[in-house]
C-alpha positions in Angstrom: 54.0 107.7 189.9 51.1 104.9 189.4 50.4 106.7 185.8 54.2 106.6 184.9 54.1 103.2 185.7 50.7 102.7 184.2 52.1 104.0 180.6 55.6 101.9 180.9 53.4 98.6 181.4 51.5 99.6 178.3 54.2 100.0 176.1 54.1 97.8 173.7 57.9 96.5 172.9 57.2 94.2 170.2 56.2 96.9 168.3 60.4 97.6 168.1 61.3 94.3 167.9 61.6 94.4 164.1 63.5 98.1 163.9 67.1 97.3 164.5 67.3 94.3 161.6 70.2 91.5 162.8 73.4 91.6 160.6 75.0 88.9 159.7 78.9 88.6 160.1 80.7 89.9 156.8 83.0 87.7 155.1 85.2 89.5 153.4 87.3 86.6 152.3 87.6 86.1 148.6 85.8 83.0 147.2 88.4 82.7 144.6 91.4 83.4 145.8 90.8 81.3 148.7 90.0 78.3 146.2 93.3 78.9 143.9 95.4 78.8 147.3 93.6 75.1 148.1 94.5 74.1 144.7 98.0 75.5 145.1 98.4 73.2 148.6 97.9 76.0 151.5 95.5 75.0 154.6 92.4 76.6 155.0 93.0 80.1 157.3 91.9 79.4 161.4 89.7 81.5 162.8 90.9 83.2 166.1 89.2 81.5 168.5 88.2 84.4 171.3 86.0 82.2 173.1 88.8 80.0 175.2 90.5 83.1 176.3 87.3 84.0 178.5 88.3 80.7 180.7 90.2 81.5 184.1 93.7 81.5 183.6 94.7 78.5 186.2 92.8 75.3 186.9 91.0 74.4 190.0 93.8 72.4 190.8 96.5 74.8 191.1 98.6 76.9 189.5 101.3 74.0 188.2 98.4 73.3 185.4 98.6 76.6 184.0 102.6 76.6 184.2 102.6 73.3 182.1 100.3 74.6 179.3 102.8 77.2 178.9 105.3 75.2 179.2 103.9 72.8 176.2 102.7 76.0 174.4 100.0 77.5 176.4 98.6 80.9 176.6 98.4 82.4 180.0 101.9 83.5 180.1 103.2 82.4 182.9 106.2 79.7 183.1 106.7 77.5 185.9 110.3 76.1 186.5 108.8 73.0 188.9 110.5 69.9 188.1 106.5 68.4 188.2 105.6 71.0 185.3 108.4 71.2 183.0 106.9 68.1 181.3 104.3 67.5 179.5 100.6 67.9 180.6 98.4 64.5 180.1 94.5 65.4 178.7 93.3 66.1 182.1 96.3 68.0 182.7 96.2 65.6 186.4 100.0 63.7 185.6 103.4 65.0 184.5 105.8 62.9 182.7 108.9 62.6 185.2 112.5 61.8 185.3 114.4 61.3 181.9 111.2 61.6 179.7 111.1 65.2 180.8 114.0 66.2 179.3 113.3 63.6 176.3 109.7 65.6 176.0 111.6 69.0 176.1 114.3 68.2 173.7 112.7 65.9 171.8 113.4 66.4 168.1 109.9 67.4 166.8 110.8 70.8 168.7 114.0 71.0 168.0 115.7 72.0 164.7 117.6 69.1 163.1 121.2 69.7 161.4 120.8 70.3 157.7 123.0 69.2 154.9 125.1 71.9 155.3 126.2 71.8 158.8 129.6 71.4 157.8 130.2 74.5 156.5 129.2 76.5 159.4 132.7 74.7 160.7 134.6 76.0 157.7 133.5 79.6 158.6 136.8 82.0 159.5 137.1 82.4 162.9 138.4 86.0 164.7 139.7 85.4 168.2 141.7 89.0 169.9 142.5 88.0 173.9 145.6 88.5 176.1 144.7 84.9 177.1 145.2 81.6 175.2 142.6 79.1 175.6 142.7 76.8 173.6 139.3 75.8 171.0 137.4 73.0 172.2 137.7 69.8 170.2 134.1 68.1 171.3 132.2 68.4 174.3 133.9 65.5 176.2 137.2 67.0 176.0 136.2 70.5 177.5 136.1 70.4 181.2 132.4 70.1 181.7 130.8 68.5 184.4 129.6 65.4 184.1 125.9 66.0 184.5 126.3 68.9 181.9 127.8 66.1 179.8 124.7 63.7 180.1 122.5 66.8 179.7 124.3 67.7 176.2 124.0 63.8 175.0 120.0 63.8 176.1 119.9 67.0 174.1 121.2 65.4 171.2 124.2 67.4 170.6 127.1 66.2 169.4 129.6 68.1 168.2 130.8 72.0 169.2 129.6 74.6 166.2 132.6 77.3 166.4 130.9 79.7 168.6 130.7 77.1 171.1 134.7 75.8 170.6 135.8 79.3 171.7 133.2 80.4 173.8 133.2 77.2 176.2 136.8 77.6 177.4 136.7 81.6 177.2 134.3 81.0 180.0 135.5 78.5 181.9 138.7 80.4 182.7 136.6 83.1 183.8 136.6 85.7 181.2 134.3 88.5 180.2 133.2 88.1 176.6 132.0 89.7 173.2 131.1 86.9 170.7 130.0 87.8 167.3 128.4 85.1 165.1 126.1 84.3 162.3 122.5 83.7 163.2 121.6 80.1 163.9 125.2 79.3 164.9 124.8 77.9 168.6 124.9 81.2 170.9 122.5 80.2 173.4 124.2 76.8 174.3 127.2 78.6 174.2 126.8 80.6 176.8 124.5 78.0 178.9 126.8 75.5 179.0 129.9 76.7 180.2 128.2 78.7 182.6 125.9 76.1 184.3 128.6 73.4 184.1 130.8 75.9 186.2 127.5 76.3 188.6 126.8 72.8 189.0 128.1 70.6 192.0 128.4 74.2 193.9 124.2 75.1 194.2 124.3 74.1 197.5 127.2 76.3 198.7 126.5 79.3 196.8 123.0 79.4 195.9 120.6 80.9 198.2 118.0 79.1 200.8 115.1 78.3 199.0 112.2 76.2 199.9 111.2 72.6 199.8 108.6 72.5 197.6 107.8 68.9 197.6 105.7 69.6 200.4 103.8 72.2 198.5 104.1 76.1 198.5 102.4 78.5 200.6 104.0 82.0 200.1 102.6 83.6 203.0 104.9 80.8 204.8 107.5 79.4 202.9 108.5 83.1 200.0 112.1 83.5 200.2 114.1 86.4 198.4 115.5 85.3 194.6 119.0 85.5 194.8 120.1 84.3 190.9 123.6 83.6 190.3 123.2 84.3 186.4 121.2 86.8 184.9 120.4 86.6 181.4 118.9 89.8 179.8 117.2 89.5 176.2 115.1 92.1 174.4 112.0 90.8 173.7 109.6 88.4 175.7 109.7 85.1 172.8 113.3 85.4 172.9 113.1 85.5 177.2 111.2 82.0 177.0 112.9 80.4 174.3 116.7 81.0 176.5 114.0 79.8 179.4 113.5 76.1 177.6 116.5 75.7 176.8 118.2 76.7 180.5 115.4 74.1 181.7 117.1 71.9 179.5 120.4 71.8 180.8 119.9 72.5 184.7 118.2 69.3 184.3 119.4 67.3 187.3 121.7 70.0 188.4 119.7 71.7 191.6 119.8 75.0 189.7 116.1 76.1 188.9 115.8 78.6 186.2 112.8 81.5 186.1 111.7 83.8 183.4 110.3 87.0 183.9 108.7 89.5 181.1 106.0 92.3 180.5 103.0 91.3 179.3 102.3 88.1 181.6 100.9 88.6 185.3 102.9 89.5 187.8 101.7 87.7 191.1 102.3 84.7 189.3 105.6 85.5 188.3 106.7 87.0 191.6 105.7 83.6 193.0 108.0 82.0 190.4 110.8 84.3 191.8 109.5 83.5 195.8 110.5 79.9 195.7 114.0 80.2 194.4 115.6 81.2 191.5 119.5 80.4 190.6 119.2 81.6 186.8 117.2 84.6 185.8 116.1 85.0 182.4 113.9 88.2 181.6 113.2 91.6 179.8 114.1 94.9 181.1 111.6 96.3 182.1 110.2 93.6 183.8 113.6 93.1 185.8 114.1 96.4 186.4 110.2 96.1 188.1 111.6 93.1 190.4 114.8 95.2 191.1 112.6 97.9 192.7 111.5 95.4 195.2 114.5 94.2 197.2 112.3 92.1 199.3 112.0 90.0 196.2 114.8 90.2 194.0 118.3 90.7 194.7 121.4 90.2 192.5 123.9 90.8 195.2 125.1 86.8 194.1 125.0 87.1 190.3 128.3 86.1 189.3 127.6 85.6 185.1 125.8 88.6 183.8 124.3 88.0 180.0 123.5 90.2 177.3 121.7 88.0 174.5 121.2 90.4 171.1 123.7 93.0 172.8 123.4 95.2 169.6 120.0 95.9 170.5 120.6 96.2 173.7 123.2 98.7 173.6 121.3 101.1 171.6 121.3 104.6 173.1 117.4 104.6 174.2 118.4 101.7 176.5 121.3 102.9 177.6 120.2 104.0 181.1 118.3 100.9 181.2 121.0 98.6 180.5 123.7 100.4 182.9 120.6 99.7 185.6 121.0 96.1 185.2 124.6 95.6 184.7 125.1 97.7 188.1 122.6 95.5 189.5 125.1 93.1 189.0 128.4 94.9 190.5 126.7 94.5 194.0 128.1 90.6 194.0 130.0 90.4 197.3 132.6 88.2 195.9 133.3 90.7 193.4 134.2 87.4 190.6 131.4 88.5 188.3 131.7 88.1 184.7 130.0 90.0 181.9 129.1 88.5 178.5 128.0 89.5 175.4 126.4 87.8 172.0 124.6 89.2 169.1 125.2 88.7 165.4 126.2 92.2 165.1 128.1 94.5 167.0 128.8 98.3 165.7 131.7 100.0 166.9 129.1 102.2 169.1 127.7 99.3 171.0 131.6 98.1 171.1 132.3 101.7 172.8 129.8 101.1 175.1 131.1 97.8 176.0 133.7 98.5 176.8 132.5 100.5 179.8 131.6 97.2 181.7 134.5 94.6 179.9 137.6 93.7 182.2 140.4 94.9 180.1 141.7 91.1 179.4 138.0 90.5 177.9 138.1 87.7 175.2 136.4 88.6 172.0 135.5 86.3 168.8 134.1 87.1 165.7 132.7 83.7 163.2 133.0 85.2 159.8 132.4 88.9 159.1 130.5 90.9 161.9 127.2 91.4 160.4 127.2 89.0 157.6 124.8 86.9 156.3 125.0 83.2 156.0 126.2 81.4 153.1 122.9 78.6 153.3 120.3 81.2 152.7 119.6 82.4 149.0 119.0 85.7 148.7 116.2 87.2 146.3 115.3 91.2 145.4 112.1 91.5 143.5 111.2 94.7 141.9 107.9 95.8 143.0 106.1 99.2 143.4 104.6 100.2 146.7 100.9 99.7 145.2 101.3 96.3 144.0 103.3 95.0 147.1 100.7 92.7 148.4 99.5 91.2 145.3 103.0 90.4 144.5 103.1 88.9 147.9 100.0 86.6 147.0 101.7 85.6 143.7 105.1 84.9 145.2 103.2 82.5 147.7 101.4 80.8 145.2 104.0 80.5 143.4 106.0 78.6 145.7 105.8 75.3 147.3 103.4 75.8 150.7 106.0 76.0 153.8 106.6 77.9 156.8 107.0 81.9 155.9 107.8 84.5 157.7 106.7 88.0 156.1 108.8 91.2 157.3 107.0 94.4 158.0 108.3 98.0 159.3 105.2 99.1 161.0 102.9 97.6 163.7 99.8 98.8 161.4 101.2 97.5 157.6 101.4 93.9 160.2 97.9 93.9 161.0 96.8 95.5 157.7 99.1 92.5 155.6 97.6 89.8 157.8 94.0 90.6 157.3 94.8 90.6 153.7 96.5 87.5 153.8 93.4 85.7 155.8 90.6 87.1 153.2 92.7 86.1 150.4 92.2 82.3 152.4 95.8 82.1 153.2 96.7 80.6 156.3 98.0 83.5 158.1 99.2 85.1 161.5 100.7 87.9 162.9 102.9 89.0 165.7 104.2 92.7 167.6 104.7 94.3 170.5 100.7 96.1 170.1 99.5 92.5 170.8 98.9 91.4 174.5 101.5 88.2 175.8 98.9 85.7 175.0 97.8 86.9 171.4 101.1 86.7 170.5 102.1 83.2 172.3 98.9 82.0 170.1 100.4 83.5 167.2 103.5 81.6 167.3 102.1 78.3 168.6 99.7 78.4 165.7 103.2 79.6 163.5 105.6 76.6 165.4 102.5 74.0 164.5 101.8 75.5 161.1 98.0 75.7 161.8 99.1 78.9 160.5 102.7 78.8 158.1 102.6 82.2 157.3 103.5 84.7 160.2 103.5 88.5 159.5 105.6 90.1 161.7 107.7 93.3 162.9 111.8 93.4 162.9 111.8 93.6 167.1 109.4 91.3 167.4 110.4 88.4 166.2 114.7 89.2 167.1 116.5 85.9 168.2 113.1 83.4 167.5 113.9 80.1 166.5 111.5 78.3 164.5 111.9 75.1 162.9 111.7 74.9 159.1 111.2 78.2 158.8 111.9 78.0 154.6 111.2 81.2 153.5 111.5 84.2 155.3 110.2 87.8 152.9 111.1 91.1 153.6 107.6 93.1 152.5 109.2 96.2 154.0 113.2 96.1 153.5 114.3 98.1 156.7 115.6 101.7 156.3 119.3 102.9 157.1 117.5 105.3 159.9 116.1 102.0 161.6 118.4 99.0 162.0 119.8 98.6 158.1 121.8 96.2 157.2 121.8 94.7 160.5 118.1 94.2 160.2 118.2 92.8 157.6 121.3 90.3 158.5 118.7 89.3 161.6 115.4 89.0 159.1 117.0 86.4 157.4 118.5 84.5 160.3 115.2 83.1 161.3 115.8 80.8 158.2 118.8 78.3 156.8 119.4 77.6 160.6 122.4 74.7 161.8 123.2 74.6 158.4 120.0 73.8 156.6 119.4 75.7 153.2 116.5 78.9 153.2 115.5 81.7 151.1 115.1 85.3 151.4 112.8 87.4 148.9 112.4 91.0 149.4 110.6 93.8 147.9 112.5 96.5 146.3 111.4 100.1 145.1 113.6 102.8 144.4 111.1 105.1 146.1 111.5 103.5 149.7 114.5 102.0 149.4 117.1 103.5 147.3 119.0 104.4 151.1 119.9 100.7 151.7 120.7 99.5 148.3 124.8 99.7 148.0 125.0 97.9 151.3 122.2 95.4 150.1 124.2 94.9 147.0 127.6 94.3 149.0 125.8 91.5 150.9 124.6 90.1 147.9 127.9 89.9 146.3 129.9 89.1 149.6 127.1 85.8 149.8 127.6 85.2 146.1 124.1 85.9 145.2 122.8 87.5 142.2 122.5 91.0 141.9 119.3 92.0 140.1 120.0 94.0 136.9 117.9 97.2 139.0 121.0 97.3 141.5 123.9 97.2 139.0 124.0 100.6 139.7 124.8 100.2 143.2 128.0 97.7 143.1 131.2 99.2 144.4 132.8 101.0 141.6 136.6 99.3 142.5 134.8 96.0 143.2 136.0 96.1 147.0 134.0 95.5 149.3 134.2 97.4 152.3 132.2 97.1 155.4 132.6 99.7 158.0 130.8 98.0 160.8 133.8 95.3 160.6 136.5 97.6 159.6 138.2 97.8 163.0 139.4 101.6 163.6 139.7 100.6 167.1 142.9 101.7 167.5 142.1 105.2 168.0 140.9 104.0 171.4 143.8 101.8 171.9 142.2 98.8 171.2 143.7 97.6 167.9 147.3 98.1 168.5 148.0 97.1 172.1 149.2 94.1 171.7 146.5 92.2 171.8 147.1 88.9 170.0 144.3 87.7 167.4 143.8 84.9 165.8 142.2 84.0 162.2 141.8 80.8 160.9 139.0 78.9 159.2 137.6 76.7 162.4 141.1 74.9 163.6 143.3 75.6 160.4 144.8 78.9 161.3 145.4 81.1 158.0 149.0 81.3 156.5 150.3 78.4 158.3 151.5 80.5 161.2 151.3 79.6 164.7 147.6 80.6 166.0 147.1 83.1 168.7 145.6 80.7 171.0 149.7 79.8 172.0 149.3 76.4 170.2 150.9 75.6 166.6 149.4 75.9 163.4 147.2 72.4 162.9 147.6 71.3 158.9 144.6 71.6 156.7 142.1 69.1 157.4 141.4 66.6 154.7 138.8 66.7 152.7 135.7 65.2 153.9 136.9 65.6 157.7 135.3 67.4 160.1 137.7 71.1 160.4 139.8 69.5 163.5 141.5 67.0 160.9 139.9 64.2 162.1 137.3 61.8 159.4 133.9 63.0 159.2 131.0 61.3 161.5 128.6 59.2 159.4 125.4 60.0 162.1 123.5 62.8 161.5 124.2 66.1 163.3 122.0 66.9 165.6 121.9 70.7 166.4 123.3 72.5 169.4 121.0 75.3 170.4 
């Protein structure tokens, strides 16, 4: 043993010091290109910074630190619903802004999107209403039955006036009816489910929420955990959706004693099961992550829910989550009061997910369509650019250049064309991002804080993940993959674009077109493009309807075969308070006259303020 350790003190280890030669780190990034996109206005690309995700997640303060950097944009994933951390965090993260300036800091406007130009004309859009009831449209907020706290919420929020989703959903609701409501992207869903909802909750949280702790003596859960007992559940698909519904519940329980929680894969769970501990009167959350919570009856119970939620139902109503979705929604049916009510919102809606519906829908269910089912929106302009497979991503890096720098969104199919696309992006020194379900929670909260801030303005990203985000000024929005007929189609596309021209400002959409890859979706491309009154490119002429009809079949309503069409059921169809024809609407009240021009669609003059949005 002495010799062995004789011989290893002998050896000489500066004799290898020079064998393994240090590398330096490649840069792959092209001088050149990354000088022409300085010259052409584009930020120089951030480098991912790995180094402050190795600090601990929560400061030594406490865990309502880490809450309020996620609530302002953090990255550890979880989301505190605390009246002391919904605000924002001061630089040594000790001091919360309180009281009104919370709300003011939540919905301030450099957050929110502002009404464009063309917010009018989302009041002009034709409007499909099929009940056995008659409520009546809303007028404004002030005139619908809310309470008055929801009414001081909505004026802090800086909304002013209903968008049509929001006219008929808000009464719908308040008379307690179960609900399908099919609208154009970045047409007010969210609040329109929200506020009817928690303006029907409010002034009753103490008689019909469950106990929940005081927590302005602190929080101990070994003491003070109770059971969450929500009396909403709002289901979405994806996590960003999940937190965006999240902010904007925060918004409007404000002052209301109902306290909001978000749950979703990807984020710890201790931390969100704490969430859950101290009380929760409006779930918001994933799936799978519910259906986790569900499994635990000690912690989560929906035996109170009384609203039940389905945001982006088409995706939700897709066969693979079929047996997940009928697990939540009889999650629900265990309310003791049996007065639950189901609702449903996407901006399409099939006839299968309608089938499958209908399998939780009272039969008196209330169902509005704004414009077609499944079309795209008038303020978006719509471009198809030939280009082969190979030459895809310099046409991309053209097409960038060529355009004024702004906040892009770039479409993929695949998680591995997303991380592929971005890498070229960032070596050809573009300012670039990317976002799907392969990253973990806080790579991709990074992503779209550095998208939201425009550290980075371009964001590649998958169909799924980015479903229901909205960004604001998001100006151009490319499809580098146009979606296939076997995976989402025309719907996919309808949602692509919808992450621009939002509350009626103006966007484009540019997509890459091969007859190789996408000859499948072209006639129903082209029918969009002609329904929208954009140009069809001479490489689709082919593709027009032969009779010049255009016929959708995801809107064509063959219902009747199951009863549905021909029962009676009264509709009405009118362009957002002139009902067609001049004949009496179905909502029981007569036909209003044509508004004058220049008046706001309820025939009364047009406000001279700016429209602020109401999402």
């Amino acid at each position: 043993m002495a010799d062995i350790t004789d011989k290893m003190e002998a050896l000489d280890v500066n004799d290898h010091s020079g064998t393994i030669q240090v590398v330096p780190p490649v840069n792959n990034m092209n001088a050149e290109a990354a000088a022409r996109a300085r010259e052409h206005g584009w930020a120089e690309p951030q480098q991912y910074d790995y180094q402050k995700y190795q600090a601990p997640i929560n400061p030594p303060h406490g865990g309502g630190g880490a809450a309020a950097a996620a609530a302002a944009g953090g990255a550890d994933g979880v989301v505190s619903s605390d009246p002391a951390v919904s605000g924002a965090a001061t630089e040594n993260g000790d001091e919360f802004l309180s009281g009104l300036a919370v709300l003011r800091s939540m919905s301030g406007r450099r957050s929110m999107a502002i009404a464009g130009t063309c917010f009018e004309k989302l009041r002009e859009i034709k409007v499909t209403a099929e009940t056995t009831e008659q409520p009546d449209p809303i007028t404004s907020f002030e005139h619908a039955g809310l309470h008055p706290v929801m009414l001081e919420n909505i004026k802090l929020c800086c909304y002013t006036v209903p968008t049509p989703i929001q006219a008929y959903s808000i009464p719908a609701v308040l008379t307690n009816h179960d609900l399908i409501a099919v609208a154009q992207t970045g047409s007010g869903k969210t609040a329109a489910f929200l506020i009817p909802i928690l303006s029907k909750l409010m002034g009753k949280a103490k008689k019909l929420a469950a106990p929940r702790p005081n927590l302005a003596n602190g929080f101990d859960e070994t003491v003070d955990a109770v059971r969450a007992e929500p009396l909403v559940l709002i289901v979405a698909p994806t996590r960003e959706l999940s937190t965006q519904i999240f902010d904007e519940a925060r918004r409007l329980c404000y002052r209301s004693m109902l306290r909001p929680c978000v749950v979703y894969g990807g984020a710890p769970v201790r931390e969100q099961r704490i969430e859950l501990q101290k009380g929760c009167d409006v779930l918001i959350g994933t799936p799978g992550r519910l259906l986790d919570f569900m499994q635990k009856p000690h912690i989560l119970s929906l035996r109170r829910v009384r609203y039940t939620v389905i945001d982006e139902a088409d995706e939700m109503l897709q066969p693979d989550w079929e047996e997940e979705f009928t697990k939540l929604m009889s999650g629900g049916d265990l309310n003791e009061d049996a007065d639950h009510n189901y609702l449903m919102f996407s901006a399409t809606f099939n006839k299968q997910c309608r089938n499958l519906a209908r399998k939780f829908l009272a039969a008196d269910h209330v169902r509005i369509r704004i414009g077609r089912a499944g079309s795209a929106h008038l303020n978006v302009t719509q471009k198809i650019v030939y280009a082969e497979e190979h030459m895809k991503k310099q046409c991309l890096y053209d097409l960038l250049l060529a355009m004024p720098p702004a906040r892009t969104l770039v479409f993929v199919n695949t998680k591995q064309q997303a991380d592929f696309l971005d890498d070229y992006l960032f070596n050809m020194g573009l300012p670039s991002t990317s976002i799907h379900s392969d990253r973990t929670q806080r790579e991709r909260e990074d992503a779209l804080r550095a998208f939201r801030t425009a550290k980075c303005p371009i964001m590649v990203a998958t169909g799924v993940s980015a479903r229901g985000l909205d960004i604001k000024n998001v100006m151009h929005v490319i499809n580098f993959d146009l979606p296939t007929m076997a995976h989402g189609g025309t719907d996919e596309y309808i949602h692509r674009i919808g992450r621009t021209a939002r509350i009626g400002n103006l966007g484009m959409a540019t997509s890459f077109y091969n007859h190789d890859r996408n000859s499948d979706i072209a006639p129903e491309l082209v029918k969009i493009l002609l329904e929208c009154n954009q140009e069809v490119p001479e490489f689709l002429e082919n593709d027009k309807p032969v009779d010049g009809k255009l016929i959708f079949h995801d809107d064509t309503d063959d219902e009747d075969e199951n009863g549905d069409a021909n029962d009676g059921t009264p509709a009405v169809d009118d362009s957002w308070g002139a009902p067609s024809g001049g004949a009496d609407d179905a909502w029981g009240a007569p036909a209003a006259s044509a508004p004058a021009a220049g008046g706001d669609g309820w025939g009364e003059p047009a406000a001279s303020a700016p429209i602020a949005d109401a999402w």
